[in-house]
N, C-alpha and C positions, 0 to 999 in steps of 0.2 A: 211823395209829399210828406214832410214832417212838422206835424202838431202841435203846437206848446201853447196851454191855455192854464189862468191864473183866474180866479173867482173869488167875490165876496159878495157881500148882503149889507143892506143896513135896514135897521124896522125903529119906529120911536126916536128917532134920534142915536139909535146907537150902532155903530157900526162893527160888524164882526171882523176877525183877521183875513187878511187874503187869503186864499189855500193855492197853492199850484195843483194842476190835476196833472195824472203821469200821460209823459210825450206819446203821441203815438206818430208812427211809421205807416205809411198806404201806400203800396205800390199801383199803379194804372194802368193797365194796355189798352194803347188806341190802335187799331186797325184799321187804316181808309180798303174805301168801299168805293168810292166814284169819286170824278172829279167833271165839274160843269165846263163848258167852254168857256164858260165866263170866271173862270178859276175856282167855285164853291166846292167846298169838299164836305163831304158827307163821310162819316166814320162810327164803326161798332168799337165800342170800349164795355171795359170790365176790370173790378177789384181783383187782382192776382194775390194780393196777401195783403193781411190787417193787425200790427200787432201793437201792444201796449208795452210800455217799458215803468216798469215799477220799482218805485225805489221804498227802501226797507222801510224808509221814515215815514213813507204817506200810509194813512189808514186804512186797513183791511177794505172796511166800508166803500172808501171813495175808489178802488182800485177794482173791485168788482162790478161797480156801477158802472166804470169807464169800460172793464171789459165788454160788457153784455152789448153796449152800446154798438162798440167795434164786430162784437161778432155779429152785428144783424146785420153789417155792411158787408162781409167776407164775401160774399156770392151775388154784391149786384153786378149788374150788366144791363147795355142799354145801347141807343145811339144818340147819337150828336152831326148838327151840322156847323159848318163856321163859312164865311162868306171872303173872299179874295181880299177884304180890306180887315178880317178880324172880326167882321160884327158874329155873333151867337146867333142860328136860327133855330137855336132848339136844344135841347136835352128830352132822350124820354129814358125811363126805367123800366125792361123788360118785367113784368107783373110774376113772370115765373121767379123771378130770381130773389125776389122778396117772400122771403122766411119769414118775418113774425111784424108785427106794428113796429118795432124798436127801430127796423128799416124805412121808416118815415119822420123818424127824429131829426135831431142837431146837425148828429153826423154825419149821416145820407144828405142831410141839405146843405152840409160844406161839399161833398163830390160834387153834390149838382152845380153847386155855385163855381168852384175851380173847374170844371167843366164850361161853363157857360163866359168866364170868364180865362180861358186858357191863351187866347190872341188879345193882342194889344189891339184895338179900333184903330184903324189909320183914316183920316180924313180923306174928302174927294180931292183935295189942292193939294201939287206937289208942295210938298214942305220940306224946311233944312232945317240946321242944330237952333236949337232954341225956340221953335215952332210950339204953340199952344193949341190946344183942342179941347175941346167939354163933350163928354156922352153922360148922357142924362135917361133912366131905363123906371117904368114902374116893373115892381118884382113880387110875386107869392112865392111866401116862405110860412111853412108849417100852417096855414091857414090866415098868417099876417101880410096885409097890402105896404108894402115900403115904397121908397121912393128914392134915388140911387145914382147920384152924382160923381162923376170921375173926373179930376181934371191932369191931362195929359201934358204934360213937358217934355219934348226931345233934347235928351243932354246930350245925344254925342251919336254919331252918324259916319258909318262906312261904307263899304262897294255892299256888303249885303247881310251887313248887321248894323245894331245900334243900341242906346239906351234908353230907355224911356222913364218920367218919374210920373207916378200917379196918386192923387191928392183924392181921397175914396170918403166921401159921404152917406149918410143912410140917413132917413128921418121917417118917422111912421106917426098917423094922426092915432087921436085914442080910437079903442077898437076892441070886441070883445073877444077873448084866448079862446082857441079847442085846447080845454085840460082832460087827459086822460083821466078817468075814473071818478070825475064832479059826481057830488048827487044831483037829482034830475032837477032843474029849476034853478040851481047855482050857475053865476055865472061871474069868471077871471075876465078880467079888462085890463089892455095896456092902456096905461095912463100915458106913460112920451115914452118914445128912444128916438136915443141920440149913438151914433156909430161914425166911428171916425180911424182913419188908418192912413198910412203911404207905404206904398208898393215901386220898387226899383226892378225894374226887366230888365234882360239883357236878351235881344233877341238877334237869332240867326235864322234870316230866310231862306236857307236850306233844311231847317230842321222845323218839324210839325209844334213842337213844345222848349216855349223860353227858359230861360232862370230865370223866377224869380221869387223875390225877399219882402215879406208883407208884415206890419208890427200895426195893433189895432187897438182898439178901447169902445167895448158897446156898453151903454147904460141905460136902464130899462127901470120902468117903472112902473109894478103890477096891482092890482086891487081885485083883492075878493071877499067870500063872505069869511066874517069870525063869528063870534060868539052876540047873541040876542042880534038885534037889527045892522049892527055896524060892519065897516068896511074893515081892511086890514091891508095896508098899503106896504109896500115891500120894494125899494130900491138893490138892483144886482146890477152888479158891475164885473164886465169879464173881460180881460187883456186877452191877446189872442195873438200871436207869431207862425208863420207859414212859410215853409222854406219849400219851391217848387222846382225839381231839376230831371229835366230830360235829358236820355239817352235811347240810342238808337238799338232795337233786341240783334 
């Protein structure tokens, strides 16, 4: 799995520059474990390697951050199950393999998500080229309730692959943030998000894990305390690109 996220802020009306953060590289091993009679497979996975790719131009600052990040992912492992049409029944994260808090961040919650989302959802109706579907999922992320619309287009269909397009929503009501290190009594509120993205699969039904190409846009809007009684509202906006490619060890 390869990374590409770009980030800004605006506060007051004023908005700051975008910054790229530097790419990162995750490699994954799934391992099945059983398979049901009803075809559900159940599988142990784990991070085999986590790196950052730095470029001269980006700041000391944000390249350290990005590190710290990725190494608290180096050593998850867990299991997963997925159901004979795609559906997700599960992600858990083995509790040994989480090294410090920073392994309950961002970035463990993108494994989990590419995880939870590794199969396309196939509907119960046999369906051909051009066939539409909706899966609609509530989801906890980092302590936030979202709410999680896909909408599925079959572009193109063979003996035992195909294409799939998928039209990716997210919307979350206001709600109050877990911030690391608040003083006691403070409390971060997301005011809205709004997440939107399309993802192109190319899947082959002999293989456990598709191609696929994800281009995104989340916009978040947070309020906490400032200075004497007031609020301090704070708009980020993060682009996000995800390029997923399976091969067989």
């Amino acid at each position: 799995m390869d990374l590409r996220t770009a980030a800004s802020t605006e506060f007051a009306g004023a908005k700051q520059p975008e910054i790229p953060l530097p790419p990162v590289h995750i490699v994954l091993e799934l391992d099945p474990q059983s398979v049901t009679a009803s075809g559900d497979l159940r599988f142990a996975w784990r991070v085999s390697s986590a790196a950052v790719t730095a470029d001269p131009m980006t700041p000391s600052q944000i390249v350290d951050g990005m590190r710290a990040e990725v190494s608290a992912i180096e050593h998850l492992a867990g299991t997963a199950a997925v159901t004979a049409r795609g559906l997700s029944g599960g992600v858990t994260v083995t509790a040994a393999t989480t090294v410090d808090a920073g392994a309950t961040g961002q970035m463990a919650e993108q494994i989990r998500q590419t995880l939870r989302d590794i199969a396309v959802p196939l509907p119960e109706e046999e369906v051909g080229r051009g066939a539409r579907w909706q899966k609609t999922a509530q989801l906890d992320a980092k302590g936030s309730h979202l709410t999680q619309t896909d909408a599925f287009t079959l572009l193109d269909l063979a003996a035992t692959g195909g294409t799939v397009d998928d039209v990716l929503a997210q919307t979350a009501p206001p709600q109050a943030l877990k911030a690391t290190g608040m003083a006691a009594g403070a409390e971060a509120r997301m005011e809205s998000m709004l997440a939107s993205g399309d993802a192109k699969t190319q899947f082959d039904l002999s293989r456990l894990v598709p191609q696929t190409r994800f281009t995104g846009t989340t916009t978040m809007v947070v309020s906490g305390p400032s200075a004497g009684d007031s609020k301090r509202r704070v708009t980020m906006i993060m682009r996000v690109g995800i390029d997923i490619q399976g091969s067989p060890r």
